[in-house]
N, C-alpha and C positions, 0 to 999 in steps of 0.2 A: 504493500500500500504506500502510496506519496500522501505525504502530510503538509498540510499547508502550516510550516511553524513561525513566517518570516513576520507576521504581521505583528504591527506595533499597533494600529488604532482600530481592530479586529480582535476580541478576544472571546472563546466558549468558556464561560466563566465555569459552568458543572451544566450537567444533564441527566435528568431520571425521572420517572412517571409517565413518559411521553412524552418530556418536555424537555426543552434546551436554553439556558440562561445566557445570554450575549452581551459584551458589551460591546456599542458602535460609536468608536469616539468615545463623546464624554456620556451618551445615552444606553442604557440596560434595557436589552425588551428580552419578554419571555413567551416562547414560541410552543407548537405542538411539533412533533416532531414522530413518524409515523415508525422508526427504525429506532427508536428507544423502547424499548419494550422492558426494559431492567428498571427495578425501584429505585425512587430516592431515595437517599442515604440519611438527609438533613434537610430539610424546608429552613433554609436560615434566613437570619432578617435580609442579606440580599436576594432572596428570591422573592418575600413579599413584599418589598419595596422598590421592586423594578420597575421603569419607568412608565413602563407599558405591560400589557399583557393579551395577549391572545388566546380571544377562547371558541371554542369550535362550536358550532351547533349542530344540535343533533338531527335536523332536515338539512343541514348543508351548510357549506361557508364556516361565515364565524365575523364576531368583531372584535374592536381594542377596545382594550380597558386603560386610558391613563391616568397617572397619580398627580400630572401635572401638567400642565401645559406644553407642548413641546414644538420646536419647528416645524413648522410644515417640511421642511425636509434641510439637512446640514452635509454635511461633507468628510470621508475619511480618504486618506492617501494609501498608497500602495507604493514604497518606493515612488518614484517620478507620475505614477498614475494618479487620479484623483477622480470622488466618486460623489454625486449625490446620493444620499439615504434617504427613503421617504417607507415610513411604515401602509402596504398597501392593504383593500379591502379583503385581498386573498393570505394575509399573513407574511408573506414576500416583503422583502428590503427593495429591491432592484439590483443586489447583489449578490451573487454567491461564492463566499470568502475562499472554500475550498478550493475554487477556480484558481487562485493563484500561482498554484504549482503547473498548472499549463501556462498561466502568462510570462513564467519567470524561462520555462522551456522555449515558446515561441519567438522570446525577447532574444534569446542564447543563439536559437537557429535563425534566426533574421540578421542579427547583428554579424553572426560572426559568418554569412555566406557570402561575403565578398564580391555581389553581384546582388543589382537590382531585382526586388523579389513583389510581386503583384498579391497580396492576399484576397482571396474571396472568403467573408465570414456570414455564416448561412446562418436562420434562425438566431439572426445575430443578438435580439434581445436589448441589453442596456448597452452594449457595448467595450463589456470587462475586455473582451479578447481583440477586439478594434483596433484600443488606445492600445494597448500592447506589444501588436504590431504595428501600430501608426509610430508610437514613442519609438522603436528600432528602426527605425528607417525604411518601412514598408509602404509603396502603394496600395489603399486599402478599399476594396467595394462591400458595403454591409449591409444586409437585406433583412429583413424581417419582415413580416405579415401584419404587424400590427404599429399602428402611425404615432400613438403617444410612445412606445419602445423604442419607435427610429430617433424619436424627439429627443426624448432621455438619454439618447447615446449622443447624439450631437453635442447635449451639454456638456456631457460626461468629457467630450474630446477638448471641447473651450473650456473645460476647468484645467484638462490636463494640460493646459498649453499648447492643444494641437488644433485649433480654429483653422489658423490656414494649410494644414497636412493634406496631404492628397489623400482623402476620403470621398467616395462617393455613397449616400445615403438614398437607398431603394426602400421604400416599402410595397412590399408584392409578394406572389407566391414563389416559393424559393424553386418548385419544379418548374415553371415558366418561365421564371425567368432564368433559371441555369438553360435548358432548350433555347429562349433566344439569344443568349449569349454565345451556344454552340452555331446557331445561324449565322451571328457577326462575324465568328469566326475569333473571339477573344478567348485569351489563355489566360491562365494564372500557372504560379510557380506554389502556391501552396493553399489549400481550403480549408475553414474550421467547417465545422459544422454542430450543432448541439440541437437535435431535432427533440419536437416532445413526442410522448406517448399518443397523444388525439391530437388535432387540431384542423383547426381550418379555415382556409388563407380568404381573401379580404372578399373573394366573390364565389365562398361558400366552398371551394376548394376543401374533399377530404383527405384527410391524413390519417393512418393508423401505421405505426413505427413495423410491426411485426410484416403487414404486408408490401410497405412502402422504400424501407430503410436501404435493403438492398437494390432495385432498379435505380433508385435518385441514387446513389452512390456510383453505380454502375455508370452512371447516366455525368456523373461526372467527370468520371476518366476521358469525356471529350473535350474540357474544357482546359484541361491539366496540359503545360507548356512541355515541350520536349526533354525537359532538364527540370522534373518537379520538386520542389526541397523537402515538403509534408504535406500529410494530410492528418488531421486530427479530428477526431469525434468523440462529444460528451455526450452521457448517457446518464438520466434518469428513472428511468423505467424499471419497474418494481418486476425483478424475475430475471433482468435480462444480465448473460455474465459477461466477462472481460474476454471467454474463451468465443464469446460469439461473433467480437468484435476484432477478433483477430482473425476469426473466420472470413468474416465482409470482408476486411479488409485485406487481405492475400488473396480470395478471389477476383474483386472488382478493378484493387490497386498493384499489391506485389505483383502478382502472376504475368504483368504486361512491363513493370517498372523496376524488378528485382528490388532492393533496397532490405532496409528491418524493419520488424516490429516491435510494439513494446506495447503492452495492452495492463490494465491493472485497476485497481480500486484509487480513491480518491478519498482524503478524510479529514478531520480536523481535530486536532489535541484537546482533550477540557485540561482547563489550569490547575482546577482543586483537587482533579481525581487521578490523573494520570492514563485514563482512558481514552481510545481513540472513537472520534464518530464517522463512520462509512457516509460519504454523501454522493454516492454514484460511481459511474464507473469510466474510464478512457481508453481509447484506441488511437495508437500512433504510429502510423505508418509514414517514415522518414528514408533518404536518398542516402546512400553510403558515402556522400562527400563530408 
């Protein structure tokens, strides 16, 4: 497992009951969290005095509970990256902290390929893996399906200092628009991608991971530049393992591109317990330069 242990204004304070105590910045929320299934140890006065608290209802959803007034949304760093936080209706920050052991990988392999590298980042979300590549010196196209996400990551890039960065921002369906990109005839040297388990793109476009993950992958190896440096995929999908993702990707990718892999779990330290928490899984298929 990779551990995200770098972060300074990111911290799993403890976790247990199904639930996970955060500190973001100088604010504490306390979250459900579906992969704890181990008792609390200690309800301590930091757990019932965290800033916030999220609680799930039992038709669906959920809301905050807070103890105090708080921003509508403030800011933590990541190394040179920088992040708005904003506590959402779905329990979601607009972050996921774990993610930074792929930003610190994509920042490594960008920086150190010694050659202009074009990122396309699929399901691109808020943007964590963007600024990442944008901050190493990457041309970056970021696509997501949904238009306050495209939004969020734009800021996300003008906090990080990369306003004028060669980012282009799509919101559209990421199958479509990977197919009109193969019609232009445009290439990239490396793809994220972090597709969900459902979804569906802005004109009703369905997604299911299990039957879709591999063709749109497949589907991308025509977009991939003669000399590709990676491909990366995150996964959160409940069931699905790291053996699966090495699969995809030596079929769709290796098998035509040689190169390695490296597929694994994803996770984050608590401070008080010494335990780790699993928050998904990655596949990385990278160019032997």
């Amino acid at each position: 497992m990779r551990i995200a242990s770098n972060w300074q204004d990111y911290e799993l304070l403890d976790m247990g009951g199904g639930e996970k105590l955060e500190r973001w910045g100088s604010f504490v929320l306390r979250r459900p969290d579906p992969q704890i299934i181990w008792p609390l140890a200690n309800e301590t006065e930091q757990w019932r005095n965290a800033d916030g608290h999220y609680f799930r209802s039992s038709s669906g959803g959920g809301r905050w509970q807070f103890r105090k007034q708080l921003p509508e949304r403030w800011t933590i760093g990541y190394g040179p990256l920088k992040f708005y936080i904003r506590p959402t209706n779905f329990k979601h920050t607009g972050l996921f902290p774990e993610q930074a052991v792929n930003w610190d990988w994509i920042m490594k392999r960008i920086s150190t390929a010694g050659r202009p590298i074009r990122v396309l980042n699929l399901f691109a979300y808020t943007g964590g893996a963007t600024v990442a590549a944008a901050a190493a010196g990457a041309e970056v196209c970021h696509v997501d399906a949904a238009k306050g996400m495209v939004q969020w990551a734009k800021e996300n890039a003008q906090l990080s200092g990369l306003g004028q960065a060669p980012i282009r921002y799509i919101t559209d369906d990421v199958f479509k628009f990977v197919q009109r990109e193969e019609r232009r005839g445009r290439k990239y040297e490396a793809i994220i991608m972090d597709p969900p388990s459902y979804g569906r793109g802005p004109n009703g476009e369905m997604w299911k991971l299990e039957d879709s993950l591999y063709p749109f992958l497949y589907s991308c190896r025509a977009i991939l530049s003669d000399r590709p440096l990676f491909v990366l995929i995150n996964s959160y999908t409940t069931g699905l393992s790291p053996t699966v993702l090495h699969n995809l990707l030596h079929m769709a990718i290796g098998s035509k591109y040689g190169g390695k892999l490296d597929c694994g779990e994803i996770g984050l330290p608590a401070s008080s317990s010494g335990l780790t928490l699993p928050c998904g899984i990655y596949g990385r298929w990278e160019s032997e330069e």
